[in-house]
C-alpha positions as CSV (number, residue, x, y, z in Angstrom):
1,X,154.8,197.0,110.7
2,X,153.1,197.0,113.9
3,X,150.0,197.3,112.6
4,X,150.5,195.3,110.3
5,X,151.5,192.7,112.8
6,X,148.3,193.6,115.0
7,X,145.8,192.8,111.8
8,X,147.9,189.2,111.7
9,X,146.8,188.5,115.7
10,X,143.4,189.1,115.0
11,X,143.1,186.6,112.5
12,X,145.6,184.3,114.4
13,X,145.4,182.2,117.8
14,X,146.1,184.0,120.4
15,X,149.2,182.5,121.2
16,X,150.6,182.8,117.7
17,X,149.7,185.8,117.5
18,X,151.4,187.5,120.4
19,X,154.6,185.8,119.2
20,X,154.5,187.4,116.1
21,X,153.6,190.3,117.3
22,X,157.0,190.1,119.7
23,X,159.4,189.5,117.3
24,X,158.1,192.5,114.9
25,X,158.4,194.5,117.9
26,X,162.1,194.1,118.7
27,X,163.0,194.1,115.3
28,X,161.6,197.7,114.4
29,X,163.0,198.5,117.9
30,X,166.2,197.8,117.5
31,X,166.3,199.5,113.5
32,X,165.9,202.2,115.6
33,X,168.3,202.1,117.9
34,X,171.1,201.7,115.0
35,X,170.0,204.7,113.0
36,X,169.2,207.0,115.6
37,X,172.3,207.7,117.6
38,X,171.4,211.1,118.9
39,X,167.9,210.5,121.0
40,X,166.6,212.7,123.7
41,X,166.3,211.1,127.5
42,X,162.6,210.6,127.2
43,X,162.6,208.5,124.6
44,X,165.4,206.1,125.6
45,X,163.0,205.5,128.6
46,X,159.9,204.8,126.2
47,X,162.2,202.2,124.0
48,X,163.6,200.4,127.6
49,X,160.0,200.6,129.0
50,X,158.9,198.8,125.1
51,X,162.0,196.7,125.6
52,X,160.7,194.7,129.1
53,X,157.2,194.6,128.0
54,X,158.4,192.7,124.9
55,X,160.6,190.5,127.1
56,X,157.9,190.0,129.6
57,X,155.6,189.2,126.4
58,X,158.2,186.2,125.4
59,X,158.6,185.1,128.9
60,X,154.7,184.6,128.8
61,X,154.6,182.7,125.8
62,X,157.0,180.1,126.4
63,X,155.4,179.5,129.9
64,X,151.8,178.7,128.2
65,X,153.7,176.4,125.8
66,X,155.2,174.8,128.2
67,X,152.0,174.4,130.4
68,X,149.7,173.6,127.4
69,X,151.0,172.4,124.6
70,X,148.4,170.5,123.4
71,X,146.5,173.6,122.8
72,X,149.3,175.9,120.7
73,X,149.9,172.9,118.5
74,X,146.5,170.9,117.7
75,X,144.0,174.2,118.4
76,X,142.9,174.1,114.6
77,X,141.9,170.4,114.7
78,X,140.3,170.5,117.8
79,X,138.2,173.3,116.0
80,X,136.7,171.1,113.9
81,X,136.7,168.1,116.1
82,X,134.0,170.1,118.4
83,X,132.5,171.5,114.9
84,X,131.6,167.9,113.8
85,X,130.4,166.8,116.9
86,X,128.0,169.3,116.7
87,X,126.3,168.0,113.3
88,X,124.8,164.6,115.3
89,X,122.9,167.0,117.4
90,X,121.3,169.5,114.3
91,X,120.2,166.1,112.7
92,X,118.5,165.0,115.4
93,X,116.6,168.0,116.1
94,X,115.4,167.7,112.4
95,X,114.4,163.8,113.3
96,X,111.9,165.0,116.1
97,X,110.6,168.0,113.8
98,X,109.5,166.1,111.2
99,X,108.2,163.4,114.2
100,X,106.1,166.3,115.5
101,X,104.8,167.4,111.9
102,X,103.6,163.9,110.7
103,X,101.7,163.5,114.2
104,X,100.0,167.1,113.4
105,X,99.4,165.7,110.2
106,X,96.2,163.8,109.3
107,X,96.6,160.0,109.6
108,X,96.5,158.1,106.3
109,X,93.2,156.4,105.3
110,X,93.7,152.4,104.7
111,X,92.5,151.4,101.3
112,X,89.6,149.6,101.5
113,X,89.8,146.3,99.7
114,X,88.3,145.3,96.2
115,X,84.9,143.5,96.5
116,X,83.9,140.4,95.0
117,X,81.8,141.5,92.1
118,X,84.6,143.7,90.9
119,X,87.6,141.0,91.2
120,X,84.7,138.7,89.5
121,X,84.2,140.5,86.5
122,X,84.3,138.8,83.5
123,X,84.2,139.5,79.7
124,X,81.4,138.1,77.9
125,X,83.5,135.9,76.0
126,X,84.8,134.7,79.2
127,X,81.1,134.2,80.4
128,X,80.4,131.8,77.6
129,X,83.3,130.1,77.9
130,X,83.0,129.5,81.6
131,X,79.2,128.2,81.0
132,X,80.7,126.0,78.2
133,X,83.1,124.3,80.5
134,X,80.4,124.0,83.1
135,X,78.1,122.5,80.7
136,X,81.4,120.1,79.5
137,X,82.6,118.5,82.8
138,X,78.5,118.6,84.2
139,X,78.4,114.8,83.2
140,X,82.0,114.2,85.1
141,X,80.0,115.2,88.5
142,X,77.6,112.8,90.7
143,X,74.0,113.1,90.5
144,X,73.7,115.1,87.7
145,X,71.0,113.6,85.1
146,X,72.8,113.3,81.4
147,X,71.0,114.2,78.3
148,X,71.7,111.0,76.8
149,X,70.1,108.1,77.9
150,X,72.2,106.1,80.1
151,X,74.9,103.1,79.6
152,X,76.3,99.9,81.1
153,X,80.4,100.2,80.4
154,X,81.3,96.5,79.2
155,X,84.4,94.8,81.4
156,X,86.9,95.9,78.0
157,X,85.7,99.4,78.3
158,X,86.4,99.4,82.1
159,X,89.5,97.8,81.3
160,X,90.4,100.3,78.9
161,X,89.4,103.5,81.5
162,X,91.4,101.9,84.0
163,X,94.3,101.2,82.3
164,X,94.5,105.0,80.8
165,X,93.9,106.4,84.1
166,X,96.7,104.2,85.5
167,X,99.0,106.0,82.9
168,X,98.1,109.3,84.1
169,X,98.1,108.7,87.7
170,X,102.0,106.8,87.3
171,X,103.1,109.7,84.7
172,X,106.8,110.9,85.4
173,X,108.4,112.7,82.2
174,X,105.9,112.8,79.3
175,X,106.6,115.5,76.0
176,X,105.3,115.3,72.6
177,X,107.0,114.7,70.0
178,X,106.2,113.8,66.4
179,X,107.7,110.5,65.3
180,X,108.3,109.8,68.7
181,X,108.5,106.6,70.3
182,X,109.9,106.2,73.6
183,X,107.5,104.8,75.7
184,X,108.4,103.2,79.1
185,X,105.0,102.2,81.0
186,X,107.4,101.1,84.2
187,X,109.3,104.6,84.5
188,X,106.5,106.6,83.4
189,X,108.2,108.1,80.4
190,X,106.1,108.9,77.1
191,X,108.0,111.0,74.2
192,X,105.5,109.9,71.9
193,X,103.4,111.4,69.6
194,X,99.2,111.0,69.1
195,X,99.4,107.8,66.8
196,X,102.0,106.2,68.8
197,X,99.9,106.9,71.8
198,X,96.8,105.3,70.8
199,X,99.0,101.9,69.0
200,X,100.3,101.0,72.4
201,X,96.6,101.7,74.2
202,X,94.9,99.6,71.2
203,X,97.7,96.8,72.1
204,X,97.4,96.3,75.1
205,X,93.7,96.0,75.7
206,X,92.4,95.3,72.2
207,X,95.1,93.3,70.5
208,X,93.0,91.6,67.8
209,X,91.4,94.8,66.4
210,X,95.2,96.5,66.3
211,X,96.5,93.6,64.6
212,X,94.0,93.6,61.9
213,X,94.8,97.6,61.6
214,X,98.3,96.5,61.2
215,X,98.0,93.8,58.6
216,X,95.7,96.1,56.5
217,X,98.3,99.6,56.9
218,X,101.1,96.7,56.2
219,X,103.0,99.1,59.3
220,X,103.7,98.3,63.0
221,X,102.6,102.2,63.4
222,X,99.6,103.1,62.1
223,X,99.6,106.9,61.3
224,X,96.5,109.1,61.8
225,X,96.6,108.4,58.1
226,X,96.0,105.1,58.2
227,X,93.2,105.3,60.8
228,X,91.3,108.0,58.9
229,X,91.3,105.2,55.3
230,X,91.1,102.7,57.1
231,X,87.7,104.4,59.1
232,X,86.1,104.9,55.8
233,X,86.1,101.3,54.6
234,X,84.7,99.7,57.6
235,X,81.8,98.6,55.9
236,X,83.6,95.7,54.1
237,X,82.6,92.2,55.7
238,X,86.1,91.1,56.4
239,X,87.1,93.6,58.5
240,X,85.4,91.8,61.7
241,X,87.2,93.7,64.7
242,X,86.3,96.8,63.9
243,X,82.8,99.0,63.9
244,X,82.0,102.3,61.9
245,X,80.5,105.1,64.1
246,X,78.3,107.9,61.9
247,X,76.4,109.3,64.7
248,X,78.4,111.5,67.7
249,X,75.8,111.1,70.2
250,X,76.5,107.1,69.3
251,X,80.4,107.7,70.9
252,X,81.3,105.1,73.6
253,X,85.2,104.8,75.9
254,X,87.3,103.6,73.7
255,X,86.6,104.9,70.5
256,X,88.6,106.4,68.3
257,X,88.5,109.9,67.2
258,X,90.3,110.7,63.6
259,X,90.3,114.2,62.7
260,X,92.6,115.4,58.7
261,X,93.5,119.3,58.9
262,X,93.0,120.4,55.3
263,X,94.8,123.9,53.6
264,X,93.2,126.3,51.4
265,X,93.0,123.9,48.8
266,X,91.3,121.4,50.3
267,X,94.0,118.9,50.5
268,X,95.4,117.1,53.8
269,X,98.1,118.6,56.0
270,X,98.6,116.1,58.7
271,X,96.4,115.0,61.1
272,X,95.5,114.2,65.3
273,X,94.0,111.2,66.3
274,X,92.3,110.4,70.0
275,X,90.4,108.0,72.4
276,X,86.9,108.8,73.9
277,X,86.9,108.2,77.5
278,X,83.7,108.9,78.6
279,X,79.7,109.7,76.6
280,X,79.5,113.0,75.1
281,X,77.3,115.8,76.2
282,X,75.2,117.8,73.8
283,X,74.7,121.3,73.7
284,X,72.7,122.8,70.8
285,X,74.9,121.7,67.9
286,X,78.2,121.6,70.0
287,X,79.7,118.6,71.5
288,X,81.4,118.7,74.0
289,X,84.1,114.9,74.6
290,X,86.1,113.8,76.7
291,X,89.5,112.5,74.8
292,X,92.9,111.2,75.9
293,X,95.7,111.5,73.5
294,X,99.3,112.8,73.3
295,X,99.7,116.1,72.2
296,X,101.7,119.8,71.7
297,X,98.9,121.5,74.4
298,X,96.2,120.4,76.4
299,X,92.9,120.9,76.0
300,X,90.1,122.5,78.3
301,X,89.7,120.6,82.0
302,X,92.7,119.3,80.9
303,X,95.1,116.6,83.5
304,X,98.4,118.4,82.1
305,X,99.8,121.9,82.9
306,X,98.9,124.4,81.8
307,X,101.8,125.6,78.3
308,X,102.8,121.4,78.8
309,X,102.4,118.6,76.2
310,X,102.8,114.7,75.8
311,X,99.8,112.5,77.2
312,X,96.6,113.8,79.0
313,X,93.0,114.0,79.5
314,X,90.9,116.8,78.3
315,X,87.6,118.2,76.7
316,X,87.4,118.6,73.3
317,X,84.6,120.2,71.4
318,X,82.9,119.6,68.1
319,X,80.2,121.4,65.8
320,X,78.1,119.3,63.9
321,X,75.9,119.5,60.7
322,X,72.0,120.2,60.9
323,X,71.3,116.6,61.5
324,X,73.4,116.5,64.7
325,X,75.2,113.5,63.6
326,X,78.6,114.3,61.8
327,X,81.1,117.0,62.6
328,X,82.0,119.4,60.6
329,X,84.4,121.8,62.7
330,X,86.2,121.3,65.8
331,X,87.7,123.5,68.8
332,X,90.8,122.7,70.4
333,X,89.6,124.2,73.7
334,X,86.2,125.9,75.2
335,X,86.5,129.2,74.3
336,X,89.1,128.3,71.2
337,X,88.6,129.1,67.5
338,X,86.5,126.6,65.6
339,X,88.4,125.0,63.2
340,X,86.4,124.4,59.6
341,X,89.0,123.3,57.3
342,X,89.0,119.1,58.7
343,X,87.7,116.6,58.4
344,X,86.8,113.6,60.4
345,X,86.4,109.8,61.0
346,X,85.0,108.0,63.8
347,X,85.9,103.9,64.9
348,X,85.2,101.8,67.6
349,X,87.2,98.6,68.2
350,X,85.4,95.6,69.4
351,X,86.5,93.1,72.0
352,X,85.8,89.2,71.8
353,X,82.8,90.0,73.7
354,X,81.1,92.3,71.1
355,X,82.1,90.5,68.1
356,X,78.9,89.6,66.5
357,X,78.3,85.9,67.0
């Protein structure tokens, strides 16, 4: 037992211990005493002399716990209090060990930056379409010579830039929409399609030439339709507010632009009709005009957003036939797929002033 008690104190505080130890010690002591009545002098003296030091072994222990007692009852948590106060200290002696090994350490190079000619590369397709749009907008820029020869703009045609330019400028909300026709000039609201766009520009600066479109299409809104047939028989003597164009290099502002997509078969689909706001410019057998009109995406050099539709300015291009004169295919943008399967109708209203006397 009393070594058994010893193996407990080493594993034991101290003070705990030595209690434990005490009280297995008078125990066993006394056992002894009541089963061994016949004992020789010697060894009474050796169980007395056990006896005090046991006594004198209590007396200690109830004097520290007295004097400390914050120490016999909270030892094990003060343990590992001072245990986790330690761990602050071991991480910051990792801290500065890895500061000392990234200053050993090489420094990092800076990436150099990108130059020019690499962020300037360009496809070749790009290439060609970037010349083309150059080429297009070349006779939009001051003293650049055209390749046509050169034009005085009437007072109706400088009405009629003006007046589109004035819708742009004062534009607020403005969508596409086929069969559209909301159309406020004084909020700046257009949810209108391309044939409703073009009626209220055709009314407002030539009045005569839309009315006589009107009486012959028997409608208030002439549909691209209607401007394609009615192109095709301006020939006829009575039709007096009106002019035929057959030549594309002959376009002035303000004519009007018909063009009939066609299906496999050859029959018409629908249709997108458009203004001319300024002389074309020629570039082998390409085209390249500037047209306002209302539609689902803008064109190249375009005044709308880019993904936005309703009413704009933008660059449109045509191909034309071997004697550079009519159209045969069109591209929505510079750059775009040309589009074979149309075809196309050209008109140019005439003010009071160009009416043949």
């Amino acid at each position: 037992m009393i070594q058994q008690s010893l193996f407990l104190s080493s594993t034991q505080s101290p003070v705990v211990a030595r209690s434990v130890f005490c009280d297995e010690a008078i125990q066993t002591t006394f056992n002894g005493l009541l089963r061994r009545k016949k004992r020789s002098s010697q060894r009474r003296r050796t169980e007395l002399f056990y006896l005090i030091f046991i006594i004198i072994c209590l007396l200690s222990n109830t004097a520290l716990a007295i004097q400390h007692p914050k120490k016999t009852t909270h030892y094990a948590h003060q343990k590992s209090i001072s245990h986790h106060k330690k761990r602050p200290m071991k991480q910051i002696r990792k801290q500065h060990k890895k500061r000392k090994s990234l200053k050993k350490t090489k420094p990092i190079k800076k990436s150099k930056p990108l130059k020019k000619n690499k962020l300037l590369k360009k496809t070749k397709r790009q290439k060609t379409a970037s010349k083309k749009i150059i080429a297009a907008t070349m006779h939009l820029q001051p003293n650049v010579p055209s390749r046509l020869p050169a034009y005085v703009l009437n007072t109706t045609e400088k009405k009629l830039i003006s007046y589109i330019k004035q819708i742009i400028s004062h534009l607020h909300y403005s969508k596409y929409q086929f069969g559209g026709t909301h159309l406020d000039n004084k909020k700046g609201i257009y949810v209108i399609d391309c044939s409703s766009y073009v009626d209220h520009i055709l009314k407002s600066v030539y009045p005569q030439a839309f009315s006589q479109l009107s009486e012959w299409s028997q409608t208030n809104k002439p549909t691209t339709e209607d401007f394609y047939h009615y192109f095709l028989q301006l020939h006829h003597p009575d039709l007096m507010h009106w002019s035929s164009v057959s030549d594309v290099k002959e376009l002035r502002p303000g004519d009007v632009l018909v063009i009939r997509y066609q299906n496999k078969k050859g029959q018409e689909r629908g249709g997108h009709v458009m203004l001319v706001m300024d002389k074309p410019l020629i570039i082998n057998h390409e085209v390249a005009v500037r047209v306002t009109d209302s539609a689902g995406g803008g064109h190249s050099k375009d005044t709308r957003p880019a993904h936005a539709s309703g009413v704009g300015i933008g660059t449109l291009l045509l191909k034309t036939d071997g004697t550079m004169s009519r159209p045969m295919a069109f591209a929505w943008k510079i750059g775009s797929k040309w589009e074979t399967r149309a075809s196309f109708a050209m008109g140019r209203p005439l003010s009071p002033e160009q009416m043949p006397s």
